[in-house]
C-alpha positions in Angstrom: 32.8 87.8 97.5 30.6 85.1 95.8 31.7 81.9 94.7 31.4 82.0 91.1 33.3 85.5 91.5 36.5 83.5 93.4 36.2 80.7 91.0 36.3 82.6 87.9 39.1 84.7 89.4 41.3 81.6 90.5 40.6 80.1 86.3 42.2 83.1 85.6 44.9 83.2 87.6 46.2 80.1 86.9 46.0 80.5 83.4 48.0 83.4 84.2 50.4 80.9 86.2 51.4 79.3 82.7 53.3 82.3 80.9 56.6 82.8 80.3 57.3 85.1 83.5 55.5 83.2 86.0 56.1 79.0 85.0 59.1 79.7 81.9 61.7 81.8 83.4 61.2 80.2 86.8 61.7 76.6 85.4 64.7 77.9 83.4 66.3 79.4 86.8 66.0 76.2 88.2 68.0 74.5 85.3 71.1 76.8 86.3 74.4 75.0 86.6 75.6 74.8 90.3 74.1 74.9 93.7 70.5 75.9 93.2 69.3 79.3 94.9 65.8 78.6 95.7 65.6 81.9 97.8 67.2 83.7 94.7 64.2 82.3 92.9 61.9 82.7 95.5 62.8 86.3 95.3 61.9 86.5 91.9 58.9 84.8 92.0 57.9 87.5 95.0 59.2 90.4 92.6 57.2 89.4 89.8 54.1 89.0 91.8 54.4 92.6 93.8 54.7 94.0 89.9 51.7 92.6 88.9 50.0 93.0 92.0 51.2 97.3 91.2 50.6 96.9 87.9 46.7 96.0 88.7 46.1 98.4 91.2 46.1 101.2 88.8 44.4 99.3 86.4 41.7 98.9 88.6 42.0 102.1 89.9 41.8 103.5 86.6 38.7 100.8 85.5 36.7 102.1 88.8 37.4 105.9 88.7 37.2 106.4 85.1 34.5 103.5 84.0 32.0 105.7 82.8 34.0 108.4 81.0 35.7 105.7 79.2 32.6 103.9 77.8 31.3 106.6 76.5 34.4 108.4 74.9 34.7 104.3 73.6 30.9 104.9 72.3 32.0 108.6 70.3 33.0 108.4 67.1 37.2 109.1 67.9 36.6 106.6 70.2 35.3 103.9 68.0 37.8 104.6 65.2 40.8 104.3 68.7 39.5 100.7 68.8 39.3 100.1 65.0 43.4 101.2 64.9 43.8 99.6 68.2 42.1 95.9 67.0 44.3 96.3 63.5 47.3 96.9 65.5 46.5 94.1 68.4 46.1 91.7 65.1 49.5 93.1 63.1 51.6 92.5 66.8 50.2 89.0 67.0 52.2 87.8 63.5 55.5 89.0 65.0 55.1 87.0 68.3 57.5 84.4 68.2 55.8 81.0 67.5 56.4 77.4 67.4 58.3 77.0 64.9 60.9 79.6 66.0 61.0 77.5 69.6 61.3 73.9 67.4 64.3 75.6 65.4 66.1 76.2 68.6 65.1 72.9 70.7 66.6 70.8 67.4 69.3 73.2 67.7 70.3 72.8 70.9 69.4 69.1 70.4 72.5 68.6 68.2 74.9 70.2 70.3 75.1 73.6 68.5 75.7 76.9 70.0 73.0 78.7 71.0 73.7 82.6 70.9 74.1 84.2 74.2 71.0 86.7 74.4 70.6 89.2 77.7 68.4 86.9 79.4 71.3 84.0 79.8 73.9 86.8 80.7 71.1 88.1 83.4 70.7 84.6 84.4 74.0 84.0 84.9 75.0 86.7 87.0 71.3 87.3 88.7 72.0 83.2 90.3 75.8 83.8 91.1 76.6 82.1 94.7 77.9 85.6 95.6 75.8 87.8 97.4 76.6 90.7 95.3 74.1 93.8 95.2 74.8 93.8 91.3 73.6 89.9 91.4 70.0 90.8 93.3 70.0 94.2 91.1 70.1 91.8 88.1 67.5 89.8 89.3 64.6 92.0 90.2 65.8 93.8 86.5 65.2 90.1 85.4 61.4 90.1 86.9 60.3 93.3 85.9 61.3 92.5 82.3 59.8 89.8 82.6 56.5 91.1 83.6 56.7 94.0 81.7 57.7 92.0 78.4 53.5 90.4 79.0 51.7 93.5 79.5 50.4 93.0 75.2 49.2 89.5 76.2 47.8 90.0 79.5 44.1 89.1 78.2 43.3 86.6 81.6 44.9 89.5 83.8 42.8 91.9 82.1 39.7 89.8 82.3 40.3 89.3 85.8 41.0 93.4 86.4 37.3 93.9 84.9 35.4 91.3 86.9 36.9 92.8 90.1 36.3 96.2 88.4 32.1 94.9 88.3 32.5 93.8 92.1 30.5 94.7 94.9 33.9 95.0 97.0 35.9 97.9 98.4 39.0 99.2 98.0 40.7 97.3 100.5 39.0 94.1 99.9 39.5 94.2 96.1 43.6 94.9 96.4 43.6 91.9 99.3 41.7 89.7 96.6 43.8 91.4 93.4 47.2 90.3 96.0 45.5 86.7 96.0 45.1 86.6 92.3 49.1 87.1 92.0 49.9 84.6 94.3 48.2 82.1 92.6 50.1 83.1 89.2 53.1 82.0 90.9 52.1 79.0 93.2 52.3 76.6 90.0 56.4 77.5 89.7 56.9 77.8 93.6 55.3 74.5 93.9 57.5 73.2 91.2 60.5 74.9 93.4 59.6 73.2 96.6 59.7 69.9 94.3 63.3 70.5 92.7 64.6 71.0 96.1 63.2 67.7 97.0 63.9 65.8 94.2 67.4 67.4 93.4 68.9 67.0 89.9 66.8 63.8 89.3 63.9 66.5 88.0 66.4 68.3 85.9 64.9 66.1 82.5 61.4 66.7 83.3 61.6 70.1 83.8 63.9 70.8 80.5 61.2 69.1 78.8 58.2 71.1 80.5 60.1 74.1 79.5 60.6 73.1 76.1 56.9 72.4 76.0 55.6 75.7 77.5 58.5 77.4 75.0 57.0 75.8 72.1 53.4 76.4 73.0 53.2 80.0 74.6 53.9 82.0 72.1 52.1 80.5 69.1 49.1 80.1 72.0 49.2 84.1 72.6 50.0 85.5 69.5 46.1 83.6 68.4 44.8 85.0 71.4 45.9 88.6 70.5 45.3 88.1 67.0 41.3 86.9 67.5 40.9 89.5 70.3 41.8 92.0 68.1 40.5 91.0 64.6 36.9 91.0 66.9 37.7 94.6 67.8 38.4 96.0 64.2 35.5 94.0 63.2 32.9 95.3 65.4 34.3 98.8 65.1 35.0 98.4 61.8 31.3 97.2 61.9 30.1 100.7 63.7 32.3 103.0 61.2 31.2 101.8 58.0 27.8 99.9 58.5 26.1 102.8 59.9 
Protein backbone atom coordinates (compact mmCIF):
# COMPACT_ATOMS: atom_id res chain seq x y z
CA UNK A 1 0.00 0.00 0.00
CA UNK A 2 1.59 3.41 -0.90
CA UNK A 3 2.00 6.12 1.31
CA UNK A 4 -0.11 8.74 -0.16
CA UNK A 5 -2.81 5.84 -0.28
CA UNK A 6 -2.41 5.32 3.88
CA UNK A 7 -2.30 8.94 4.38
CA UNK A 8 -5.20 9.85 2.49
CA UNK A 9 -7.04 6.92 4.15
CA UNK A 10 -6.03 7.81 7.84
CA UNK A 11 -7.37 12.01 6.80
CA UNK A 12 -10.37 10.27 6.23
CA UNK A 13 -10.71 8.30 9.03
CA UNK A 14 -10.25 10.70 11.48
CA UNK A 15 -12.52 12.98 10.01
CA UNK A 16 -14.72 10.19 10.30
CA UNK A 17 -13.61 9.98 14.15
CA UNK A 18 -15.51 13.44 14.70
CA UNK A 19 -19.22 12.45 14.12
CA UNK A 20 -21.84 12.02 16.25
CA UNK A 21 -21.46 8.00 16.66
CA UNK A 22 -17.90 7.74 16.98
CA UNK A 23 -16.61 11.26 19.33
CA UNK A 24 -20.64 12.57 20.37
CA UNK A 25 -22.34 9.67 21.83
CA UNK A 26 -19.09 8.30 23.33
CA UNK A 27 -18.38 11.58 25.17
CA UNK A 28 -22.02 11.69 26.25
CA UNK A 29 -21.70 7.99 27.81
CA UNK A 30 -18.92 9.18 29.66
CA UNK A 31 -21.00 12.08 31.24
CA UNK A 32 -23.37 9.37 32.85
CA UNK A 33 -24.15 9.77 36.48
CA UNK A 34 -22.44 7.08 38.64
CA UNK A 35 -19.49 4.76 38.46
CA UNK A 36 -18.27 5.01 34.87
CA UNK A 37 -18.35 1.72 32.74
CA UNK A 38 -15.41 2.12 30.48
CA UNK A 39 -15.76 -1.51 29.31
CA UNK A 40 -19.57 -0.71 28.70
CA UNK A 41 -18.15 1.96 26.49
CA UNK A 42 -15.50 0.18 25.20
CA UNK A 43 -18.05 -2.19 23.94
CA UNK A 44 -19.73 0.24 22.12
CA UNK A 45 -16.99 1.79 20.60
CA UNK A 46 -16.03 -2.00 19.32
CA UNK A 47 -19.79 -2.40 18.11
CA UNK A 48 -19.78 0.59 16.21
CA UNK A 49 -16.58 -0.08 14.58
CA UNK A 50 -17.44 -4.01 13.55
CA UNK A 51 -20.74 -2.10 11.88
CA UNK A 52 -18.86 0.03 9.94
CA UNK A 53 -16.15 -2.25 9.27
CA UNK A 54 -19.65 -4.75 7.72
CA UNK A 55 -21.15 -2.00 6.50
CA UNK A 56 -17.87 -1.39 4.06
CA UNK A 57 -17.28 -4.65 3.16
CA UNK A 58 -20.25 -4.81 0.94
CA UNK A 59 -19.69 -1.54 -0.21
CA UNK A 60 -16.63 -2.42 -1.44
CA UNK A 61 -17.60 -5.52 -2.44
CA UNK A 62 -20.34 -3.98 -4.33
CA UNK A 63 -17.76 -0.91 -5.78
CA UNK A 64 -15.25 -3.86 -6.97
CA UNK A 65 -17.69 -6.49 -8.52
CA UNK A 66 -20.08 -4.15 -9.93
CA UNK A 67 -17.68 -0.98 -10.98
CA UNK A 68 -18.11 -1.17 -14.45
CA UNK A 69 -21.81 -1.97 -14.86
CA UNK A 70 -22.47 0.83 -12.66
CA UNK A 71 -20.65 3.54 -14.58
CA UNK A 72 -22.11 2.92 -17.42
CA UNK A 73 -25.85 2.40 -16.34
CA UNK A 74 -24.65 5.99 -14.44
CA UNK A 75 -23.54 7.11 -18.18
CA UNK A 76 -27.41 5.94 -19.81
CA UNK A 77 -29.85 8.30 -19.83
CA UNK A 78 -32.12 6.49 -16.66
CA UNK A 79 -29.04 6.58 -15.15
CA UNK A 80 -28.25 10.25 -15.46
CA UNK A 81 -31.81 11.41 -14.62
CA UNK A 82 -31.18 8.62 -11.02
CA UNK A 83 -28.47 11.17 -10.19
CA UNK A 84 -30.39 14.29 -11.19
CA UNK A 85 -33.39 12.99 -8.46
CA UNK A 86 -30.75 11.61 -6.25
CA UNK A 87 -28.52 15.20 -6.12
CA UNK A 88 -32.19 17.11 -5.62
CA UNK A 89 -33.02 14.84 -2.92
CA UNK A 90 -29.34 14.71 -1.27
CA UNK A 91 -29.88 18.75 -1.33
CA UNK A 92 -33.82 18.72 0.08
CA UNK A 93 -32.42 16.14 3.10
CA UNK A 94 -29.64 18.56 3.94
CA UNK A 95 -32.26 21.58 5.12
CA UNK A 96 -33.95 19.13 7.53
CA UNK A 97 -30.61 18.12 9.30
CA UNK A 98 -30.66 19.62 12.50
CA UNK A 99 -28.28 22.67 12.69
CA UNK A 100 -26.81 25.06 15.00
CA UNK A 101 -29.25 26.79 16.01
CA UNK A 102 -31.49 23.87 17.08
CA UNK A 103 -28.16 22.64 19.35
CA UNK A 104 -27.85 26.55 20.79
CA UNK A 105 -31.65 26.41 21.73
CA UNK A 106 -31.04 23.44 23.74
CA UNK A 107 -27.46 24.23 25.30
CA UNK A 108 -29.23 27.84 26.65
CA UNK A 109 -31.93 25.57 27.62
CA UNK A 110 -30.30 23.38 29.62
CA UNK A 111 -28.06 26.29 30.66
CA UNK A 112 -30.96 27.74 32.73
CA UNK A 113 -31.97 24.75 34.40
CA UNK A 114 -34.99 23.75 32.23
CA UNK A 115 -36.17 20.41 31.53
CA UNK A 116 -34.90 18.94 28.71
CA UNK A 117 -37.46 16.25 27.23
CA UNK A 118 -36.46 12.68 27.68
CA UNK A 119 -35.90 11.41 23.99
CA UNK A 120 -34.95 7.35 23.37
CA UNK A 121 -31.42 8.04 23.32
CA UNK A 122 -31.34 9.20 27.24
CA UNK A 123 -33.81 6.27 28.17
CA UNK A 124 -31.17 3.95 26.08
CA UNK A 125 -28.39 5.55 27.85
CA UNK A 126 -29.69 5.07 30.96
CA UNK A 127 -30.48 1.57 30.98
CA UNK A 128 -27.55 0.54 28.24
CA UNK A 129 -24.76 2.03 31.41
CA UNK A 130 -26.85 0.47 34.40
CA UNK A 131 -24.16 -1.21 36.98
CA UNK A 132 -26.23 -4.41 36.48
CA UNK A 133 -25.09 -6.79 34.18
CA UNK A 134 -28.37 -7.37 32.68
CA UNK A 135 -28.63 -9.00 29.07
CA UNK A 136 -31.42 -6.25 28.49
CA UNK A 137 -28.58 -3.51 29.59
CA UNK A 138 -25.84 -4.95 26.76
CA UNK A 139 -28.95 -5.62 24.37
CA UNK A 140 -29.59 -1.81 24.74
CA UNK A 141 -26.29 -0.96 24.14
CA UNK A 142 -25.22 -2.64 20.86
CA UNK A 143 -29.20 -1.36 19.84
CA UNK A 144 -27.51 2.04 20.97
CA UNK A 145 -24.41 1.55 18.29
CA UNK A 146 -26.10 0.35 15.49
CA UNK A 147 -28.47 3.29 15.61
CA UNK A 148 -25.95 5.15 15.90
CA UNK A 149 -24.08 4.09 12.95
CA UNK A 150 -26.95 3.50 10.94
CA UNK A 151 -28.52 7.08 11.80
CA UNK A 152 -24.83 8.40 9.52
CA UNK A 153 -25.10 6.21 6.64
CA UNK A 154 -26.73 9.91 4.51
CA UNK A 155 -23.61 11.71 5.73
CA UNK A 156 -21.03 9.20 5.32
CA UNK A 157 -19.21 11.32 2.45
CA UNK A 158 -15.34 10.61 4.14
CA UNK A 159 -16.44 6.92 4.55
CA UNK A 160 -17.52 6.83 1.16
CA UNK A 161 -14.52 8.54 -0.19
CA UNK A 162 -12.42 6.26 1.61
CA UNK A 163 -14.64 3.00 0.13
CA UNK A 164 -13.65 4.40 -3.48
CA UNK A 165 -9.90 4.93 -2.99
CA UNK A 166 -9.67 1.38 -1.69
CA UNK A 167 -12.12 0.48 -4.44
CA UNK A 168 -9.06 2.04 -7.05
CA UNK A 169 -6.42 -0.05 -5.06
CA UNK A 170 -3.92 -2.42 -6.32
CA UNK A 171 -4.79 -4.66 -3.07
CA UNK A 172 -6.60 -7.87 -2.57
CA UNK A 173 -9.39 -9.00 -0.90
CA UNK A 174 -7.84 -9.79 2.17
CA UNK A 175 -5.49 -6.91 2.34
CA UNK A 176 -8.23 -4.33 1.50
CA UNK A 177 -10.76 -5.67 4.47
CA UNK A 178 -7.40 -5.84 6.98
CA UNK A 179 -6.76 -2.04 5.73
CA UNK A 180 -10.87 -1.20 5.66
CA UNK A 181 -10.59 -2.90 9.67
CA UNK A 182 -7.73 -0.23 10.22
CA UNK A 183 -9.72 2.57 8.77
CA UNK A 184 -12.50 1.85 11.62
CA UNK A 185 -10.22 1.73 14.26
CA UNK A 186 -8.97 4.88 13.69
CA UNK A 187 -12.65 6.40 13.66
CA UNK A 188 -12.83 5.37 17.16
CA UNK A 189 -9.25 5.91 18.57
CA UNK A 190 -10.01 9.78 19.09
CA UNK A 191 -13.15 8.77 21.78
CA UNK A 192 -11.12 5.63 23.23
CA UNK A 193 -8.24 7.89 23.75
CA UNK A 194 -10.58 10.39 25.35
CA UNK A 195 -11.80 7.23 27.51
CA UNK A 196 -8.42 6.12 28.63
CA UNK A 197 -8.14 9.97 29.76
CA UNK A 198 -11.55 10.14 31.79
CA UNK A 199 -10.49 7.15 33.60
CA UNK A 200 -7.35 8.92 34.50
CA UNK A 201 -8.47 12.14 35.18
CA UNK A 202 -11.83 11.06 36.92
CA UNK A 203 -14.73 13.63 37.27
CA UNK A 204 -12.17 16.57 37.09
CA UNK A 205 -12.59 16.17 32.96
CA UNK A 206 -16.35 16.09 33.34
CA UNK A 207 -16.48 20.28 32.31
CA UNK A 208 -14.25 19.83 29.44
CA UNK A 209 -15.87 17.17 27.98
CA UNK A 210 -19.52 18.71 28.46
CA UNK A 211 -18.14 21.50 26.71
CA UNK A 212 -16.40 19.44 23.72
CA UNK A 213 -19.73 17.84 23.35
CA UNK A 214 -21.63 20.93 23.31
CA UNK A 215 -19.16 22.07 20.69
CA UNK A 216 -19.20 18.97 18.38
CA UNK A 217 -23.31 19.11 19.02
CA UNK A 218 -23.40 22.54 17.79
CA UNK A 219 -21.07 22.13 14.91
CA UNK A 220 -21.84 18.55 13.35
CA UNK A 221 -24.92 18.96 12.09
CA UNK A 222 -24.88 22.37 10.52
CA UNK A 223 -21.17 21.09 9.20
CA UNK A 224 -23.00 17.96 7.41
CA UNK A 225 -26.03 19.13 6.37
CA UNK A 226 -23.50 21.80 3.92
CA UNK A 227 -21.64 18.89 3.05
CA UNK A 228 -24.73 17.01 1.82
CA UNK A 229 -26.30 19.88 0.52
CA UNK A 230 -23.04 21.04 -1.89
CA UNK A 231 -22.43 17.34 -2.76
CA UNK A 232 -25.68 17.10 -3.97
CA UNK A 233 -26.48 20.49 -5.54
CA UNK A 234 -23.00 19.41 -7.71
CA UNK A 235 -24.79 16.20 -8.75
CA UNK A 236 -28.17 17.73 -9.99
CA UNK A 237 -26.10 20.34 -11.53
CA UNK A 238 -23.87 18.28 -13.59
CA UNK A 239 -26.71 15.94 -14.42
CA UNK A 240 -29.01 18.47 -14.67
CA UNK A 241 -26.11 19.78 -17.01
CA UNK A 242 -26.15 16.36 -19.23
CA UNK A 243 -30.19 16.30 -19.37
CA UNK A 244 -30.89 19.62 -20.64
CA UNK A 245 -27.64 20.98 -22.16
CA UNK A 246 -27.27 18.29 -24.62
Amino acid sequence: MSFSLAGGLAVLALIDSTSIGTLVLPIWLMLQRGRLLAGRIGAFLLVVALFYWAMGLLLLAGAVTFSDQITTFLATDAGTWLRLLAGVALFAISWKIPGKKAAVARQEARNRGEDIPRGRLDRWREQAMTEQGSTKSVVALAALAVLAASAEIPTMLPYLAGIGLLSAADLGGVAQAGVLFGYCLVMVAPAAVLLVVRLAAGTRLDGALRRFGDFLEREAGETIGWLIGIGGAILALRAGGEIFGS
